[in-house]
Structures are given as C-alpha cells and as structure tokens.
N, C-alpha and C positions, 0 to 999 in steps of 0.2 A: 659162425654158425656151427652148431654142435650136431653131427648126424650120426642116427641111429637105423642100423639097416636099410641106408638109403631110403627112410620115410617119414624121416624126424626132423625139426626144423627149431632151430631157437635166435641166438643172435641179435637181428632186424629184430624181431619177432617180440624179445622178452619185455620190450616196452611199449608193445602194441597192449596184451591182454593177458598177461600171466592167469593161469587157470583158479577157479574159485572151487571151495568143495561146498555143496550144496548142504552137507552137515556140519561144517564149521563154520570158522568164525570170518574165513577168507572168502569173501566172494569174488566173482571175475570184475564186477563194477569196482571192489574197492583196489583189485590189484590193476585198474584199468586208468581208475585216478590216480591212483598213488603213484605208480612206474611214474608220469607224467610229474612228478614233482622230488620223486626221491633216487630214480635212474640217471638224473641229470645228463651226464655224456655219453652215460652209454647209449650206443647206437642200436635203436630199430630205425575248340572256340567259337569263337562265335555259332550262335545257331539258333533257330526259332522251334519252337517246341508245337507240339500238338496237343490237343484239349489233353490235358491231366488226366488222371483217375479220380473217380469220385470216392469218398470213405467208403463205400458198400463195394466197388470193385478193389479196394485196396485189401480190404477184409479176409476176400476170396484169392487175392494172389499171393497174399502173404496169410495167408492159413497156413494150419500144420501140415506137415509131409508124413505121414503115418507110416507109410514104406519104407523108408530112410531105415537103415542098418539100424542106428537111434531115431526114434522118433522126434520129427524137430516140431516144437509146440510154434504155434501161430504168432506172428508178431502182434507187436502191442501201437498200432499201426496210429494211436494218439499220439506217444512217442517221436515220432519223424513230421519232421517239415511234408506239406506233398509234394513240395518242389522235388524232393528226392524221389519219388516213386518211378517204378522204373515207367519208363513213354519212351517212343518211337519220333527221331526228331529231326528236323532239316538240319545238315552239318556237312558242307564242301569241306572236301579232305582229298590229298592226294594220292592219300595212302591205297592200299588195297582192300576191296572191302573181307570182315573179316578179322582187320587188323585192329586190336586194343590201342585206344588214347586214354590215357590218365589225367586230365587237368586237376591236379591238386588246389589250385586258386582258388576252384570254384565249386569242388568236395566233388567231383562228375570221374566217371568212368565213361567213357564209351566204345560200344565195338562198331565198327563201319561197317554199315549193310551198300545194297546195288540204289544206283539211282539220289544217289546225294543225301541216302539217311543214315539215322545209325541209330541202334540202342542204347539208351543214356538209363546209366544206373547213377544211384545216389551212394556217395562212399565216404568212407572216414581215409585219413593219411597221414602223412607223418606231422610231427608236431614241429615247433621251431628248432633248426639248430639240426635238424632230421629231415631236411628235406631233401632232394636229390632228382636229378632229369637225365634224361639218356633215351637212346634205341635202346632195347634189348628183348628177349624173346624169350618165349617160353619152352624151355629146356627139360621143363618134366611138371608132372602131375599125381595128384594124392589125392585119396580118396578116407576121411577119415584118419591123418596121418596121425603119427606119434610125435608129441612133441619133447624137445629138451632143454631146461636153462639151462644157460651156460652158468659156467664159473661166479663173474661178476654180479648175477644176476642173484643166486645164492649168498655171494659174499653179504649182498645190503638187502636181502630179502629170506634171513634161513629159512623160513617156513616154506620155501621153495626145495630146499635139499630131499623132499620125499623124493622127486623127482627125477633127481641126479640120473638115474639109470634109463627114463625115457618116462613121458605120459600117457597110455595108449589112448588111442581115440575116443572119441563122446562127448557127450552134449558140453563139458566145462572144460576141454582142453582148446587152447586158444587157437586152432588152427581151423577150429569146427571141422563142419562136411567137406569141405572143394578147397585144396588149395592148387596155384599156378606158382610154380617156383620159376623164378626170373632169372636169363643167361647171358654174358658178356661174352664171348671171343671164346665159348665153350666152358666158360667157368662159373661157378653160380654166386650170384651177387651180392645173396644175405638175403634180398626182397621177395615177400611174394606178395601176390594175390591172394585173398585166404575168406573165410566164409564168419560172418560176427553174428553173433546171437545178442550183440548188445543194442539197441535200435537208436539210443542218445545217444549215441557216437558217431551218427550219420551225418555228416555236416559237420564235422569236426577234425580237428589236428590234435591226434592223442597218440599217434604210434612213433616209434621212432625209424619209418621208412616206409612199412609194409602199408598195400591199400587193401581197407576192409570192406565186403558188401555186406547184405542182407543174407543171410543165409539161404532163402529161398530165389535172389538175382543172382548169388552164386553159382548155384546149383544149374540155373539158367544160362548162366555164361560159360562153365565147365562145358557143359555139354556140346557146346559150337564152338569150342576154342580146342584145335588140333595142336600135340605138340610143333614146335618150330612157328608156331604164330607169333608173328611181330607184335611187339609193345613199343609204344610211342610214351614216355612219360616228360609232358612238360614242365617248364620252368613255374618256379611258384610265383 
C-alpha cells in the first residue's frame, strides 16, 4: 500500500477499481473489469431477512446526496439484485453489537445492532486467489481520501502513471466518499472498506481483497462505525 499524507490508499485497492476519467478513453467500469483479468497476482450467516425494499423505496435510499463535498448522483437501482439492498435482519452473532461481519460467500456486509439484528448491506469483494479472513479492526477513517497506484500497478497499466504522485478525492477515484482502513496488531492490512459508485459490482468478486459498498450504505456505515470497531471477516 502506497500512502500519501496519511490519506491515500492503493495496493488491496488497485485491483478493486482503478479510477476512470470521465473525458477519456478509461472509465472506472473498464479499469474495474480489466484489473480482474490483467492484475493477475497482484493483490487487492446464517439469518432471515425482513420484508425487502420495494423499487420506489430503493429509489429514495439510493438517491443522490447533493451535500456530499462531490455530489454523489443517484444509483441506477435496476442495476443491483434487491437481494443487496440494504434491510435490517435476524442475525445471532456473538459479537458486540456494533461490530462489522464481512461474509464474502455471500457478497453481505453486516454491522450488529441490539437484540439479535443487524444491518445487512449488499457488497462486492475480493475476487479469486484474493480472498482473505481474519479479526481485525478499524484503525482509521477517510473521508474523500486520496488514492495511489502503486508501482506494479503502473508497470501493466501506464495509463495509471498520471497518478504516481496521489489521486485527490472525487467522484472517479476508487476510494469514493467513506473509506475504513483495516488494522492487524497496530499495522494496516492493505484492506479496506471503501464506498463504489459502480452498482454491477454488488454481488460480485472483482477486487483483490477490499470490500466495496453502495456509496450511499457507505456513507451509512461510516457514520456508526467509530475508529477501534471490530471486523470480523469470514472465510469464503
């Protein structure tokens, strides 16, 4: 991971969604398929749900955020399975509530609320050969960060070398709005949490580590997740 002023994040990261320029020829979609087939090695339960969202209340939770430093335009809420939308769901856990679970299995985020629920978000995560479990915890927090490829990342991708020196935040840097950088034994892991503006990618294994939300469940989970919150990320 390549860090810039302590708010920059690449590594995990550069095979999640390398950033697109909305006047060129690179979009985030194609550097979002492509990493996934040209990065090769480089590295990025149970529970009964509650009546879904219907497409009209999906519409309104995943609207635009107009206040947003950048304004983040509305998802395209045809896009995602509804299975992904975020719902409030029966989930015994022994953890604290509070605490992030990751089941990559099953493309789910969840945070543990009081009384045996929890908020189940819809997420994308790492692809094969990139998958990874652990405890670990959230060590720090960005807001709009700046992102970096690394070396490697440049090497098979030059059209990346703008970048060399950092991304500043906005709507095509792949870290989007909210990211949760993830800590081992005080050290930071490569992974984060991070905010996707891409909506096909929800239900999918396209990064090579990092798990991506909606940018608007993001922004929602930033909010309730204090540094030092425990992550639980299971086995695939």
């Amino acid at each position: 991971m390549i860090m810039n002023g302590g708010n920059a994040a690449a590594g995990a990261i550069d095979g999640m969604a390398a950033p697109g320029l909305r006047s060129g020829a690179l979009s985030r979609r194609t550097f979002l398929v492509g990493s996934a087939v040209s990065l090769g090695a480089l590295g990025l339960a149970g529970c009964a749900g509650t009546e879904g969202m219907s497409l009209a209340e999906a519409q309104q939770v995943y609207g635009p955020v107009p206040t947003e430093k950048f304004a983040i335009p509305a998802v395209d809420v045809a896009k995602v399975n509804p299975k992904y939308f975020r719902s409030t769901v029966r989930y015994e856990s022994k953890e604290a509530p509070g605490t992030i679970i990751v089941d990559p299995s099953n493309y789910y985020v969840y945070r543990i609320e009081e009384e045996g629920m929890a908020t189940r978000y819809g997420a994308n995560v790492g692809r094969a050969g990139f998958l990874w479990s652990g405890d670990a915890y959230v060590g720090r927090k960005g807001e709009w960060a700046t992102w970096t490829p690394p070396k490697e990342m440049i090497k098979r991708q030059p059209e990346a070398a703008k970048y060399a020196g950092g991304m500043p935040g906005g709507l095509d840097n792949p870290l989007g709005a909210r990211t949760l950088y993830l800590y081992q034994n005080g050290t930071y892991t490569l992974y984060t949490i991070y905010a996707s503006s891409d909506p096909e990618s929800i239900g999918t294994g396209v990064t090579s580590g990092c798990v991506g939300l909606l940018s608007q469940d993001m922004i929602h989970l930033y909010a309730r997740t204090p540094v030092k919150t425990k992550v639980v990320v299971l086995p695939a």
